[in-house]
C-alpha positions as CSV (number, residue, x, y, z in Angstrom):
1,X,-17.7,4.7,3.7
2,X,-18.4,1.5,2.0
3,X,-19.7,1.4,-1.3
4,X,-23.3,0.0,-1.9
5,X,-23.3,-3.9,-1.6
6,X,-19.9,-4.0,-0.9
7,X,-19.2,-5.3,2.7
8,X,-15.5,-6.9,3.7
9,X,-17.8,-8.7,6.9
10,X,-21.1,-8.6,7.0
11,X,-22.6,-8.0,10.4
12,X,-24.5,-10.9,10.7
13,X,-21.8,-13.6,9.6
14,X,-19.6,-12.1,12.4
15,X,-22.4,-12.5,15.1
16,X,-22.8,-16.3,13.6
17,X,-19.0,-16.5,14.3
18,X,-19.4,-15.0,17.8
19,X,-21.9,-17.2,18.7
20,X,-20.4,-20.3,17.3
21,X,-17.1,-19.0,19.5
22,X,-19.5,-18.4,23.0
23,X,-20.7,-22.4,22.6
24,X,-16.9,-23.1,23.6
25,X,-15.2,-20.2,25.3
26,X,-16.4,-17.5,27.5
27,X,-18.1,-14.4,26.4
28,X,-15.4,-11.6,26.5
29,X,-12.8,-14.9,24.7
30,X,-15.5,-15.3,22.5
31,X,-16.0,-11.6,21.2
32,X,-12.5,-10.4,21.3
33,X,-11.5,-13.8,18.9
34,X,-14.8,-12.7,17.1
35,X,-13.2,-9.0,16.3
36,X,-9.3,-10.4,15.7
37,X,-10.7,-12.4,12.8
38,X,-13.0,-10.0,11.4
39,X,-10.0,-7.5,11.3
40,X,-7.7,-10.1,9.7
41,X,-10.8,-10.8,7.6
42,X,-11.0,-7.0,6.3
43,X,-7.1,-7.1,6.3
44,X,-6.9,-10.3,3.8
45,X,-9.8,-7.8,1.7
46,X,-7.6,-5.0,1.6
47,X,-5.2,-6.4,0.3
48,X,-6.9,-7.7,-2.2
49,X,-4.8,-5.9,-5.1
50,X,-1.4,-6.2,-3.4
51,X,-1.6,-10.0,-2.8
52,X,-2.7,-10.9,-6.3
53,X,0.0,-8.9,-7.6
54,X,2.7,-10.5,-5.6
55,X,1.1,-14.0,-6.0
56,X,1.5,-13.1,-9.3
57,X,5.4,-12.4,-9.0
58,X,6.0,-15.6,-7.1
59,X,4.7,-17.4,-10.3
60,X,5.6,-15.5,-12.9
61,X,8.6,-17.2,-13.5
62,X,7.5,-21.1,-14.1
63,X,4.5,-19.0,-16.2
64,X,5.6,-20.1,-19.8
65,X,3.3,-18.3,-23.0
66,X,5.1,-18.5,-26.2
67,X,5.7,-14.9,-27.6
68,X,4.8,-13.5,-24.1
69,X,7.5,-12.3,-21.6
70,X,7.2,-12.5,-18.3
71,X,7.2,-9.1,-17.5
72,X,4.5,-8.2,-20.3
73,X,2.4,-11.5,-18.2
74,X,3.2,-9.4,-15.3
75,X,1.8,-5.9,-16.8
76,X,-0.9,-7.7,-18.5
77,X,-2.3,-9.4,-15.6
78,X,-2.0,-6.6,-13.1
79,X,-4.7,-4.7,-15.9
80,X,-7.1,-7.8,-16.0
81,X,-7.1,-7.9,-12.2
82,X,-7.8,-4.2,-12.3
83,X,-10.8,-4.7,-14.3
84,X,-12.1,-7.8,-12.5
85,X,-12.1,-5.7,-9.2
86,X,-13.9,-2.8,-10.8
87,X,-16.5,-5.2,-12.5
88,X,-16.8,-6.9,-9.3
89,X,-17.4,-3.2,-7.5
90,X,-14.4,-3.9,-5.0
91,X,-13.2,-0.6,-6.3
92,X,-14.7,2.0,-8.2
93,X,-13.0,4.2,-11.3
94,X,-12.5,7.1,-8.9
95,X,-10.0,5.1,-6.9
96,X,-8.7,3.6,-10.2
97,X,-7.9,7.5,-11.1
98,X,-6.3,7.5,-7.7
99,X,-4.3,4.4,-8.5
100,X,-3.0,5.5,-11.8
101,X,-1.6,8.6,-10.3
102,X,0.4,6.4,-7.6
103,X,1.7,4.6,-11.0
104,X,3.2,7.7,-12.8
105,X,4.5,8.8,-9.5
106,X,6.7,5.1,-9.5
107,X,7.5,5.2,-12.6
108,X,9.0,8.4,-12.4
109,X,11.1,7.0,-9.5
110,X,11.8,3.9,-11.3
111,X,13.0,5.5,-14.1
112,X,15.3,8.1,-12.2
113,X,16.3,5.1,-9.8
114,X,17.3,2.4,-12.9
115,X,19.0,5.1,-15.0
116,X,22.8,4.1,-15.9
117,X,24.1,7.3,-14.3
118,X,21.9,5.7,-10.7
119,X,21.7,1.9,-10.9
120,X,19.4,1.8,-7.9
121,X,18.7,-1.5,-8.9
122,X,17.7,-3.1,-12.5
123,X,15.0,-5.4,-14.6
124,X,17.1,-7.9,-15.9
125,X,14.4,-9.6,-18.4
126,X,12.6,-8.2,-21.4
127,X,10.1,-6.5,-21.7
128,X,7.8,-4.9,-24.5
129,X,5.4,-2.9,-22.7
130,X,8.4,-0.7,-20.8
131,X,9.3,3.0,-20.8
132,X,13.2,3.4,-21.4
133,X,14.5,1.0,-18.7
134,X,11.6,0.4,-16.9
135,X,8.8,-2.4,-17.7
136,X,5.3,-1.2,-16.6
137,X,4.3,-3.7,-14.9
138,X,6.5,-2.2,-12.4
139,X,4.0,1.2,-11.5
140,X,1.4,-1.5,-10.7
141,X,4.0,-1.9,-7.3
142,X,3.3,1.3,-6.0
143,X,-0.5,1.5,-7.0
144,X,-0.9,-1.4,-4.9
145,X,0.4,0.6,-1.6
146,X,-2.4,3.2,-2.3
147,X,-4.9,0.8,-3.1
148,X,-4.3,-1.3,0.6
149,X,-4.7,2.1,1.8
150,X,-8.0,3.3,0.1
151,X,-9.5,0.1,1.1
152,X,-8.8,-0.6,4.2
153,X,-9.6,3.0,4.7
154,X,-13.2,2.0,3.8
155,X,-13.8,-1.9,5.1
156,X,-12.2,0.3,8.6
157,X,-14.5,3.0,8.0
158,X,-10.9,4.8,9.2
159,X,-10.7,8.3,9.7
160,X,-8.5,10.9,11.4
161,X,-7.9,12.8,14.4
162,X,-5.6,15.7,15.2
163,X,-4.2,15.6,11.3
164,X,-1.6,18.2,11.0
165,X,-2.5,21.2,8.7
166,X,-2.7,19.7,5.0
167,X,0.3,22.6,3.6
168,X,2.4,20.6,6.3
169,X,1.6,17.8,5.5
170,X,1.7,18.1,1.5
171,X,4.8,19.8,1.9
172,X,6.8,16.9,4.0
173,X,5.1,14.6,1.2
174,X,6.9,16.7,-1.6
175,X,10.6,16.8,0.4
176,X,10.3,13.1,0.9
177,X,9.5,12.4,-2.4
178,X,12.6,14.5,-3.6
179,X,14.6,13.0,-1.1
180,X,14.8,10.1,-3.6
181,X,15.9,11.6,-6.4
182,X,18.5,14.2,-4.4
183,X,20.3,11.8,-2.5
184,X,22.3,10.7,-5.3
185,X,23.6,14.3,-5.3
186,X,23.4,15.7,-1.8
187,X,23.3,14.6,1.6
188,X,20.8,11.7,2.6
189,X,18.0,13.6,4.6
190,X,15.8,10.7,5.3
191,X,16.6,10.6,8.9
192,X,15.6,14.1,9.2
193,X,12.5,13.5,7.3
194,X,11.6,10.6,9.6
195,X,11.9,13.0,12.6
196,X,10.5,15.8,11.2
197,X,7.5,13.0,10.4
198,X,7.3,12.1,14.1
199,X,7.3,15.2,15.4
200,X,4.4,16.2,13.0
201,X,2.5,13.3,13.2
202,X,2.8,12.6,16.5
203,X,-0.7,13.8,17.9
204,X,-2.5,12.0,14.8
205,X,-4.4,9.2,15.4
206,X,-6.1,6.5,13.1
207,X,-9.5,5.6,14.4
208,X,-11.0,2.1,12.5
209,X,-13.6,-0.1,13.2
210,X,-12.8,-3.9,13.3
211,X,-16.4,-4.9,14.4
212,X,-18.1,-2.7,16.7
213,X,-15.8,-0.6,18.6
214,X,-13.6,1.6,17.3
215,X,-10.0,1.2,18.0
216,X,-7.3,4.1,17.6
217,X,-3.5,3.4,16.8
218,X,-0.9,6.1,16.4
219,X,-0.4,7.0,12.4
220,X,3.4,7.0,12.8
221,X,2.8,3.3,13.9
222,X,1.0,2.3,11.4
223,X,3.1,4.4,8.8
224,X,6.2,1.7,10.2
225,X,4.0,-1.6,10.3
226,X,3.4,-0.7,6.6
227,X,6.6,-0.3,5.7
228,X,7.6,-3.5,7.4
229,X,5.1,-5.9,5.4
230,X,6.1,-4.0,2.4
231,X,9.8,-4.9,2.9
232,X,8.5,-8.4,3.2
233,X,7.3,-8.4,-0.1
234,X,10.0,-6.9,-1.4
235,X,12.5,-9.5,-0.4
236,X,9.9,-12.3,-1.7
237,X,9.6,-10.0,-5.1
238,X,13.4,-10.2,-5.8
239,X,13.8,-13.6,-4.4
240,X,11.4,-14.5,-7.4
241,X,13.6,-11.8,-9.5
242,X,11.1,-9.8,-10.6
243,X,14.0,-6.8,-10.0
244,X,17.6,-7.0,-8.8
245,X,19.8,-5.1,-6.8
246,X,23.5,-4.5,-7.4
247,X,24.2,-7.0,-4.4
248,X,21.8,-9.7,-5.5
249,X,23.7,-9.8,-9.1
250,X,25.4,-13.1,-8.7
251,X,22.8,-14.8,-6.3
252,X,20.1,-13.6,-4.5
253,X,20.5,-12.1,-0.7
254,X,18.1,-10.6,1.7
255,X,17.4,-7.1,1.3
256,X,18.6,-4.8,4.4
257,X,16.4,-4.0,7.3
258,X,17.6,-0.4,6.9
259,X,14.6,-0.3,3.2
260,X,12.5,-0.3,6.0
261,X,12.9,3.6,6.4
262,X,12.6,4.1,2.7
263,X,9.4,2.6,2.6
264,X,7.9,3.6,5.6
265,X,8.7,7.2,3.9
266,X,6.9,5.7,0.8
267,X,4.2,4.8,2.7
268,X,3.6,8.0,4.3
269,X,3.0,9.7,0.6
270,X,0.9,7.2,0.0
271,X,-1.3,7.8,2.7
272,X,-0.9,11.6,2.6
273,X,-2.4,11.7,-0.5
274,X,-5.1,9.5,0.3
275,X,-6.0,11.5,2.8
276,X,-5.7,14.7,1.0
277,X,-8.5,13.3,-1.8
278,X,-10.9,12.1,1.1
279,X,-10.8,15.3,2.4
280,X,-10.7,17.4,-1.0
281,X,-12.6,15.1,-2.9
282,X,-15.2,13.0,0.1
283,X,-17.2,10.3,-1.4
284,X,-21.4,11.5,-1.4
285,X,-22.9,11.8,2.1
286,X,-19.5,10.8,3.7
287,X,-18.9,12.5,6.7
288,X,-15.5,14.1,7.2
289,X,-12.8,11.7,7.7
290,X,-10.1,14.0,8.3
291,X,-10.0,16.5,11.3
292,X,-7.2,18.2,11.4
293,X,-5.5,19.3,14.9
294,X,-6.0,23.5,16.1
């Protein structure tokens, strides 16, 4: 479902690649390189949004604009990027409207998850565009999952096979999401939400396109390679302090493995909902990219 003369690899650069590859290696070396680094190709263009952003976190701090701080530089600049991708027709106001609901979403964590009664974790710097104790730029975080997902969703012309029936589906997206703010109170159910996500999942499979064959991949899998890279770039986020947890008050420390789970659970309301619009809400003359299982 790409949009008009937007293309993450065009055709005809990856057969000058293939071809280049066939002078020196054999055919099947040749074509199988070919498709690896077309995929990290429409990889590096997915994630077009979330590695500005956290470029933008790894040099935010030596950033020095007098009367700006450097979480406003942060907020600012995530909004200028947003309109230099829409200008440049790498995404369109639809998914913007998509985006800004994955922001409210975070920020409602965030502000639940920073409150003094919850000290989940903290901004430690000022900030004048914030809400209570939360600077904006921090939404931008989580819009950057969904926007990974809704483009590599198209440069994979991705869609779905034997998706679970959406009410499920919706409704495991809706206990995981209060499973953030109710495990301050009650007992921690993310386990059980994991299981209860394999179990439901577990005949769903993610057909993309690299080049010319389509692959498949489990959605549970990818639901935990997500997670992983996210973890990644939330230990380089705090390293840079763009937040801090209670253990990284007096100097900075890795952040568990076990954040994996919590954003893997993230990550799967992400792409729930992503889903849910493609299906609710398909592009024009898309064909269904959802089919969910009998």
């Amino acid at each position: 479902m790409p949009l008009a003369g937007v293309e993450a690899a065009p055709a005809s650069d990856s057969l000058l690649v293939e071809r280049a590859l066939r002078r020196v290696l054999p055919a099947k070396t040749a074509a199988g390189l070919s498709e690896f680094l077309v995929f990290g190709a429409k990889e590096a263009a997915s994630c077009v949004f979330a590695g500005s952003f956290l470029f933008l976190l790894a040099i935010s701090s030596h950033v020095r604009i007098p009367g700006l701080a450097r979480y406003d530089f942060l907020f600012l600049s995530a909004v200028a990027i947003q309109i230099l991708l829409v200008a440049l027709r790498l995404e369109n106001w639809r998914e913007v409207a998509v985006l800004s609901l994955f922001h409210l979403l975070g920020m409602g964590l965030e502000l639940f998850k920073t409150s003094p009664s919850v000290h989940s974790w903290k901004y430690p710097e000022h900030a004048f565009f914030h809400l209570r104790t939360v600077p904006l730029y921090s939404g931008f975080m989580y819009a950057s999952v969904a926007s990974y997902i809704m483009q590599a969703w198209r440069h994979f012309d991705l869609r779905l096979t034997g998706f679970p029936k959406f009410w499920m589906a919706v409704s495991i997206c809706v206990a995981i999401y209060a499973n953030f703010f109710t495990n301050h109170y009650l007992p921690d159910v993310r386990w059980f939400l994991s299981a209860a996500v394999v179990v439901l999942f577990w005949k769903t499979r993610a057909h993309f396109t690299p080049l010319r064959i389509e692959r498949k991949m489990p959605v549970v899998l990818s639901f935990l390679l997500i997670g992983f890279f996210i973890w990644i770039a939330e230990n380089i986020g705090t390293f840079f302090g763009a937040w801090v947890y209670p253990n990284q008050a007096r100097q900075w420390a890795i952040v568990g493995p076990a954040k994996i789970s919590s954003w893997m659970l993230l990550v799967i309301i992400s792409f729930i909902i992503v889903a849910a619009l493609k299906e609710i809400f398909p592009t024009k003359d898309a064909t269904p990219s959802v089919t969910e299982s009998a």
